[in-house]
C-alpha positions, 0 to 999 in steps of 0.5 A: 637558180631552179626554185620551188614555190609552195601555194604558187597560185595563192595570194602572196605565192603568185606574187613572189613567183612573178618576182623570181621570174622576173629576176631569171630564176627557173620557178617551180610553182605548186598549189592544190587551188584550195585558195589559189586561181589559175588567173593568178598563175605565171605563164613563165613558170612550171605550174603543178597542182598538186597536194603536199601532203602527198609525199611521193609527188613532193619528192617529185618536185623537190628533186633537182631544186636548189631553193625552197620558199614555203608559203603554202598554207590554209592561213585563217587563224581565226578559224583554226579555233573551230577547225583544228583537225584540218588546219593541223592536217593540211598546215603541219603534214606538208611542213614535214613532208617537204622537210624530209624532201629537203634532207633527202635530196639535199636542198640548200636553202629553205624559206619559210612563210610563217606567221606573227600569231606565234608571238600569241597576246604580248606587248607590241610591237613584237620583236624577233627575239620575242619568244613564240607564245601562241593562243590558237591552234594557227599559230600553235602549227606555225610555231611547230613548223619553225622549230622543226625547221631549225632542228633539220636545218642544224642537223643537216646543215642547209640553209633556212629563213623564217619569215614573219609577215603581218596582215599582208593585202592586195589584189589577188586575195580570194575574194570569196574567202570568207574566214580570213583578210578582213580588208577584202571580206569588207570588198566583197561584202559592199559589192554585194550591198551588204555592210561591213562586219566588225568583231568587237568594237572595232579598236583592235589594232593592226599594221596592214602591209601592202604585197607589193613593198613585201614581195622583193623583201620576201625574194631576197630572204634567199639570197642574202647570205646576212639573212640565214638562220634568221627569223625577220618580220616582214611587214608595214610600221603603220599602225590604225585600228580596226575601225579606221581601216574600215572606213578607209575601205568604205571611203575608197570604195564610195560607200555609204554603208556603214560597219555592223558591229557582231561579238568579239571573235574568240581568243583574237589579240587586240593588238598585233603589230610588229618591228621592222628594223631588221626587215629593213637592213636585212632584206631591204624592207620598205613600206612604200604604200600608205593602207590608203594607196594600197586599198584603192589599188585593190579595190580596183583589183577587185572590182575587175574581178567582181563579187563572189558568194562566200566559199565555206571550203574548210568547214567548222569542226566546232560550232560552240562559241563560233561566230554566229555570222560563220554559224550561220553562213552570213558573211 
Protein backbone atom coordinates (compact mmCIF):
# COMPACT_ATOMS: atom_id res chain seq x y z
CA UNK A 1 0.00 0.00 0.00
CA UNK A 2 1.21 3.66 -0.85
CA UNK A 3 0.64 5.36 2.82
CA UNK A 4 0.69 8.92 3.94
CA UNK A 5 1.77 9.70 7.68
CA UNK A 6 0.64 13.12 9.30
CA UNK A 7 3.52 14.31 11.81
CA UNK A 8 5.84 11.66 10.54
CA UNK A 9 8.71 13.05 11.98
CA UNK A 10 6.80 13.40 15.60
CA UNK A 11 6.87 11.07 18.43
CA UNK A 12 4.30 8.49 17.72
CA UNK A 13 4.31 9.32 13.81
CA UNK A 14 7.92 8.37 13.48
CA UNK A 15 7.50 5.19 15.30
CA UNK A 16 4.56 4.21 13.17
CA UNK A 17 6.23 5.04 10.23
CA UNK A 18 9.14 2.88 10.94
CA UNK A 19 6.62 -0.07 11.59
CA UNK A 20 4.86 0.30 8.06
CA UNK A 21 7.91 0.39 6.56
CA UNK A 22 8.88 -2.57 8.24
CA UNK A 23 6.10 -4.37 7.01
CA UNK A 24 6.66 -3.16 3.07
CA UNK A 25 4.62 -0.45 2.77
CA UNK A 26 5.48 2.64 0.48
CA UNK A 27 5.19 5.36 3.66
CA UNK A 28 4.87 8.89 2.80
CA UNK A 29 5.69 10.98 5.77
CA UNK A 30 5.04 14.79 6.31
CA UNK A 31 5.80 17.03 9.56
CA UNK A 32 6.24 21.21 9.57
CA UNK A 33 9.07 19.96 12.57
CA UNK A 34 7.09 22.12 15.17
CA UNK A 35 7.39 18.96 17.40
CA UNK A 36 9.11 16.62 15.28
CA UNK A 37 13.32 16.22 14.52
CA UNK A 38 14.98 15.01 11.73
CA UNK A 39 16.78 12.39 13.69
CA UNK A 40 13.46 10.74 14.04
CA UNK A 41 12.75 10.64 10.30
CA UNK A 42 13.16 6.83 8.31
CA UNK A 43 15.41 6.76 5.69
CA UNK A 44 13.03 4.51 3.92
CA UNK A 45 10.18 6.65 3.50
CA UNK A 46 9.51 9.92 1.54
CA UNK A 47 10.00 12.83 4.20
CA UNK A 48 8.11 16.04 3.08
CA UNK A 49 7.91 18.77 5.44
CA UNK A 50 5.36 20.60 5.03
CA UNK A 51 2.51 22.52 6.57
CA UNK A 52 -1.20 21.04 6.28
CA UNK A 53 -2.65 23.80 6.53
CA UNK A 54 -1.77 24.70 3.34
CA UNK A 55 -4.36 22.94 1.11
CA UNK A 56 -2.53 23.01 -2.56
CA UNK A 57 0.62 20.91 -0.93
CA UNK A 58 -1.74 18.53 0.77
CA UNK A 59 -3.68 17.58 -2.32
CA UNK A 60 -0.14 17.19 -3.62
CA UNK A 61 0.58 14.43 -1.21
CA UNK A 62 -2.49 12.97 -0.94
CA UNK A 63 -2.68 12.33 -4.57
CA UNK A 64 -2.13 8.58 -5.52
CA UNK A 65 -2.35 7.55 -1.75
CA UNK A 66 -4.30 4.51 -0.74
CA UNK A 67 -4.41 4.90 3.29
CA UNK A 68 -4.25 8.11 5.40
CA UNK A 69 -3.14 7.69 8.99
CA UNK A 70 -3.53 11.09 10.82
CA UNK A 71 -1.61 11.64 13.91
CA UNK A 72 -0.26 15.28 13.06
CA UNK A 73 -1.27 17.59 15.72
CA UNK A 74 -0.10 20.25 18.59
CA UNK A 75 -1.34 17.65 21.32
CA UNK A 76 -0.99 19.99 24.72
CA UNK A 77 -4.47 19.70 26.23
CA UNK A 78 -3.23 21.54 29.12
CA UNK A 79 -2.29 24.43 27.18
CA UNK A 80 -5.23 24.65 24.67
CA UNK A 81 -6.78 26.74 27.86
CA UNK A 82 -4.39 29.39 27.25
CA UNK A 83 -3.92 29.20 23.44
CA UNK A 84 -6.99 28.12 21.78
CA UNK A 85 -6.59 30.43 18.42
CA UNK A 86 -3.74 28.39 17.68
CA UNK A 87 -4.26 25.10 18.89
CA UNK A 88 -7.90 25.42 16.89
CA UNK A 89 -5.81 26.70 13.79
CA UNK A 90 -3.27 24.26 13.45
CA UNK A 91 -5.31 21.10 15.06
CA UNK A 92 -9.02 21.65 13.21
CA UNK A 93 -7.67 23.46 9.63
CA UNK A 94 -5.50 20.45 8.81
CA UNK A 95 -8.59 17.99 10.02
CA UNK A 96 -10.45 19.59 6.94
CA UNK A 97 -7.98 20.21 4.53
CA UNK A 98 -6.95 16.49 4.39
CA UNK A 99 -10.59 15.46 4.73
CA UNK A 100 -11.51 17.23 1.48
CA UNK A 101 -8.24 15.93 0.04
CA UNK A 102 -9.71 12.32 1.01
CA UNK A 103 -13.27 12.81 -0.89
CA UNK A 104 -11.42 14.58 -3.78
CA UNK A 105 -8.99 12.03 -4.57
CA UNK A 106 -10.81 9.03 -3.34
CA UNK A 107 -8.81 7.86 -0.34
CA UNK A 108 -10.01 4.37 0.93
CA UNK A 109 -9.13 4.22 4.39
CA UNK A 110 -8.38 7.05 6.94
CA UNK A 111 -7.04 6.47 10.47
CA UNK A 112 -7.25 9.23 12.75
CA UNK A 113 -5.03 9.55 15.97
CA UNK A 114 -7.54 11.20 18.36
CA UNK A 115 -7.33 11.81 22.00
CA UNK A 116 -9.27 10.26 25.36
CA UNK A 117 -10.01 14.36 26.42
CA UNK A 118 -13.20 13.87 24.44
CA UNK A 119 -14.44 11.64 27.04
CA UNK A 120 -13.88 15.59 29.25
CA UNK A 121 -14.40 14.61 33.35
CA UNK A 122 -16.49 10.89 33.52
CA UNK A 123 -16.46 7.79 35.50
CA UNK A 124 -13.38 6.03 34.50
CA UNK A 125 -12.30 3.97 32.80
CA UNK A 126 -13.76 5.53 29.84
CA UNK A 127 -15.39 2.92 27.27
CA UNK A 128 -15.89 3.64 23.50
CA UNK A 129 -19.27 4.05 23.89
CA UNK A 130 -18.83 6.64 26.44
CA UNK A 131 -20.39 10.01 24.82
CA UNK A 132 -17.59 12.73 23.98
CA UNK A 133 -17.91 15.44 26.55
CA UNK A 134 -15.03 17.28 26.59
CA UNK A 135 -13.74 20.54 29.00
CA UNK A 136 -10.86 22.15 27.10
CA UNK A 137 -10.51 23.29 23.91
CA UNK A 138 -7.95 20.24 23.11
CA UNK A 139 -10.55 17.97 23.12
CA UNK A 140 -13.18 20.05 22.12
CA UNK A 141 -11.02 19.99 18.45
CA UNK A 142 -10.67 16.63 18.83
CA UNK A 143 -14.11 16.08 19.35
CA UNK A 144 -15.00 18.12 16.17
CA UNK A 145 -12.34 16.19 13.92
CA UNK A 146 -14.12 12.64 14.69
CA UNK A 147 -17.36 13.90 13.93
CA UNK A 148 -16.41 15.32 11.04
CA UNK A 149 -14.61 12.26 10.04
CA UNK A 150 -17.91 10.01 10.19
CA UNK A 151 -20.26 12.71 8.53
CA UNK A 152 -17.37 12.35 5.18
CA UNK A 153 -16.82 8.82 5.83
CA UNK A 154 -20.76 8.10 5.70
CA UNK A 155 -21.36 10.32 2.72
CA UNK A 156 -18.69 9.55 0.72
CA UNK A 157 -18.30 5.97 1.47
CA UNK A 158 -14.41 5.50 2.70
CA UNK A 159 -13.15 3.58 5.04
CA UNK A 160 -12.31 5.28 8.69
CA UNK A 161 -10.85 4.45 12.33
CA UNK A 162 -10.83 6.66 15.39
CA UNK A 163 -8.30 5.87 17.46
CA UNK A 164 -8.28 7.01 21.15
CA UNK A 165 -4.80 6.59 22.57
CA UNK A 166 -4.14 7.58 26.33
CA UNK A 167 -0.55 9.06 27.86
CA UNK A 168 1.38 7.51 25.33
CA UNK A 169 5.61 7.77 26.24
CA UNK A 170 8.88 6.76 25.04
CA UNK A 171 11.93 7.74 23.39
CA UNK A 172 11.31 10.16 20.86
CA UNK A 173 9.01 12.61 22.86
CA UNK A 174 10.54 16.28 22.50
CA UNK A 175 12.41 16.69 25.34
CA UNK A 176 12.41 20.18 25.04
CA UNK A 177 8.92 20.29 25.21
CA UNK A 178 7.73 22.10 28.08
CA UNK A 179 3.55 21.99 27.95
CA UNK A 180 2.99 18.36 27.54
CA UNK A 181 4.29 14.58 28.39
CA UNK A 182 4.84 14.97 31.99
CA UNK A 183 7.06 11.99 32.22
CA UNK A 184 9.63 13.38 29.82
CA UNK A 185 9.41 17.36 31.20
CA UNK A 186 10.45 15.25 34.66
CA UNK A 187 13.85 13.91 32.49
CA UNK A 188 14.37 16.82 31.20
CA UNK A 189 14.19 18.95 34.19
CA UNK A 190 16.50 16.31 36.64
CA UNK A 191 19.17 16.43 33.98
CA UNK A 192 19.02 20.00 34.18
CA UNK A 193 19.50 19.59 38.21
CA UNK A 194 16.18 20.72 38.78
CA UNK A 195 13.17 19.01 40.87
CA UNK A 196 10.35 17.43 39.31
CA UNK A 197 7.03 19.49 39.14
CA UNK A 198 3.74 18.46 40.07
CA UNK A 199 0.36 20.07 39.70
CA UNK A 200 -1.81 19.60 42.68
CA UNK A 201 -1.21 16.82 45.00
CA UNK A 202 0.16 14.42 42.89
CA UNK A 203 -2.90 11.95 43.08
CA UNK A 204 -4.30 12.58 39.72
CA UNK A 205 -4.38 9.15 38.19
CA UNK A 206 -3.37 7.97 34.64
CA UNK A 207 -2.48 4.55 32.54
CA UNK A 208 1.03 5.48 31.11
CA UNK A 209 1.31 3.41 27.81
CA UNK A 210 4.53 2.50 26.21
CA UNK A 211 5.07 3.46 22.20
CA UNK A 212 6.32 0.20 21.47
CA UNK A 213 2.97 -2.14 22.81
CA UNK A 214 1.10 0.80 20.99
CA UNK A 215 2.61 0.98 17.54
CA UNK A 216 1.67 -2.51 15.92
CA UNK A 217 -1.90 -2.08 17.45
CA UNK A 218 -1.85 1.63 15.93
CA UNK A 219 -0.57 -0.24 12.13
CA UNK A 220 -3.16 -2.53 12.09
CA UNK A 221 -6.30 -0.21 12.58
CA UNK A 222 -5.70 -0.13 8.44
CA UNK A 223 -5.74 -3.31 8.04
CA UNK A 224 -8.53 -5.20 9.82
CA UNK A 225 -11.43 -4.99 8.20
CA UNK A 226 -13.21 -5.76 11.93
CA UNK A 227 -11.87 -2.21 13.02
CA UNK A 228 -13.72 0.08 10.17
CA UNK A 229 -16.00 2.84 11.38
CA UNK A 230 -14.56 2.02 14.82
CA UNK A 231 -13.81 4.10 17.65
CA UNK A 232 -11.07 1.97 19.96
CA UNK A 233 -8.78 3.38 22.84
CA UNK A 234 -5.74 2.18 22.58
CA UNK A 235 -3.46 2.23 25.33
CA UNK A 236 -1.99 0.37 28.89
CA UNK A 237 -4.45 -1.03 31.88
CA UNK A 238 -2.10 0.00 34.32
CA UNK A 239 -3.20 2.26 36.15
CA UNK A 240 -0.83 4.63 39.20
CA UNK A 241 -1.18 8.28 40.33
CA UNK A 242 0.70 11.06 39.34
CA UNK A 243 3.11 10.85 42.26
CA UNK A 244 3.85 7.13 41.81
CA UNK A 245 5.14 7.68 38.42
CA UNK A 246 6.89 10.32 39.47
CA UNK A 247 9.09 8.60 41.81
CA UNK A 248 9.20 5.69 39.25
CA UNK A 249 11.03 8.36 36.88
CA UNK A 250 13.41 9.50 39.92
CA UNK A 251 14.19 6.17 40.93
CA UNK A 252 15.38 5.15 37.30
CA UNK A 253 17.21 7.87 36.97
CA UNK A 254 18.87 7.84 40.38
CA UNK A 255 18.00 10.79 41.71
CA UNK A 256 17.85 12.33 44.92
CA UNK A 257 15.66 14.94 43.98
CA UNK A 258 12.55 15.39 45.33
CA UNK A 259 8.96 16.48 43.38
CA UNK A 260 7.94 20.45 43.88
CA UNK A 261 4.56 20.46 44.54
CA UNK A 262 2.76 24.01 42.25
CA UNK A 263 -1.18 24.89 42.08
CA UNK A 264 -3.58 22.67 40.43
CA UNK A 265 -3.65 23.21 36.51
CA UNK A 266 -6.74 24.29 35.33
CA UNK A 267 -9.71 22.19 34.31
CA UNK A 268 -7.22 19.21 34.29
CA UNK A 269 -9.34 15.51 35.00
CA UNK A 270 -8.36 13.83 38.17
CA UNK A 271 -8.81 10.62 36.75
CA UNK A 272 -8.32 9.52 33.27
CA UNK A 273 -7.91 6.04 32.00
CA UNK A 274 -9.54 4.14 29.83
CA UNK A 275 -10.63 0.26 28.73
CA UNK A 276 -8.96 -1.78 26.50
CA UNK A 277 -10.75 -4.95 25.84
CA UNK A 278 -11.73 -3.71 22.46
CA UNK A 279 -8.09 -2.64 21.52
CA UNK A 280 -7.21 -6.19 22.26
CA UNK A 281 -9.56 -8.10 20.18
CA UNK A 282 -9.56 -5.75 17.35
CA UNK A 283 -6.33 -4.85 16.82
CA UNK A 284 -4.25 -7.22 18.91
CA UNK A 285 -3.52 -4.64 21.55
CA UNK A 286 -1.12 -5.98 24.40
CA UNK A 287 0.75 -4.18 27.04
CA UNK A 288 3.82 -5.57 27.11
CA UNK A 289 6.18 -2.95 29.35
CA UNK A 290 5.54 -2.50 32.88
CA UNK A 291 5.61 2.18 33.42
CA UNK A 292 8.80 0.70 35.20
CA UNK A 293 10.29 -1.07 31.90
CA UNK A 294 9.44 1.39 29.74
CA UNK A 295 10.73 4.38 31.85
CA UNK A 296 14.36 2.90 31.99
CA UNK A 297 14.23 2.44 28.35
CA UNK A 298 13.65 6.19 27.81
CA UNK A 299 15.41 7.40 30.45
CA UNK A 300 18.25 6.13 28.32
CA UNK A 301 16.77 7.40 25.46
CA UNK A 302 16.98 10.58 26.74
CA UNK A 303 20.27 10.67 28.12
CA UNK A 304 21.81 9.94 24.87
CA UNK A 305 19.94 12.89 23.54
CA UNK A 306 20.81 14.88 26.55
CA UNK A 307 18.96 17.91 28.14
CA UNK A 308 17.24 20.75 26.33
CA UNK A 309 15.98 24.60 27.38
CA UNK A 310 12.66 24.46 27.22
CA UNK A 311 10.97 25.65 23.75
CA UNK A 312 7.91 28.13 24.22
CA UNK A 313 6.93 27.41 20.60
CA UNK A 314 3.21 28.05 20.64
CA UNK A 315 3.14 30.96 23.00
CA UNK A 316 0.14 31.79 25.62
CA UNK A 317 -2.77 33.67 24.31
CA UNK A 318 -4.07 33.80 27.81
CA UNK A 319 -1.94 34.65 30.94
CA UNK A 320 -4.83 34.70 33.55
CA UNK A 321 -4.97 31.72 35.56
CA UNK A 322 -1.96 30.15 33.67
CA UNK A 323 0.37 28.16 35.44
CA UNK A 324 2.87 30.46 37.13
CA UNK A 325 5.60 28.05 36.06
CA UNK A 326 4.41 28.53 32.28
CA UNK A 327 3.79 32.47 33.14
CA UNK A 328 7.20 32.64 34.16
CA UNK A 329 8.93 30.33 31.97
CA UNK A 330 10.26 28.16 34.66
CA UNK A 331 10.03 24.86 33.67
Amino acid sequence: MKILVTGGAGFMGSWLVDELSRRGHEVISVDNLMGGHLRNVNSNCTFIKMDLRNRDQVEKVVKGVDIIFHLAAYAAEGQSFFSPINMSDINIISMNTLLVATVNYDIKNFIFTSSMAVYGDQEPPFSEDSPRKPVDPYGCGKAYCERMLEIYANTYGFKYTIIRPHNIYGPRQNIADPYRNVLMIWMNRIMRNKHPIIYGDGEQERAFSYIEDVTPALANAAFQEKADKEIINLGSDEVVTINEACRIVLESMESRFEPVYVEERLGEIKKAYCTVDKSRKLLGYETRHTLREGVRKMVNWARQIGPQEPAYTLPLEIMKKAPNVWKKRLI
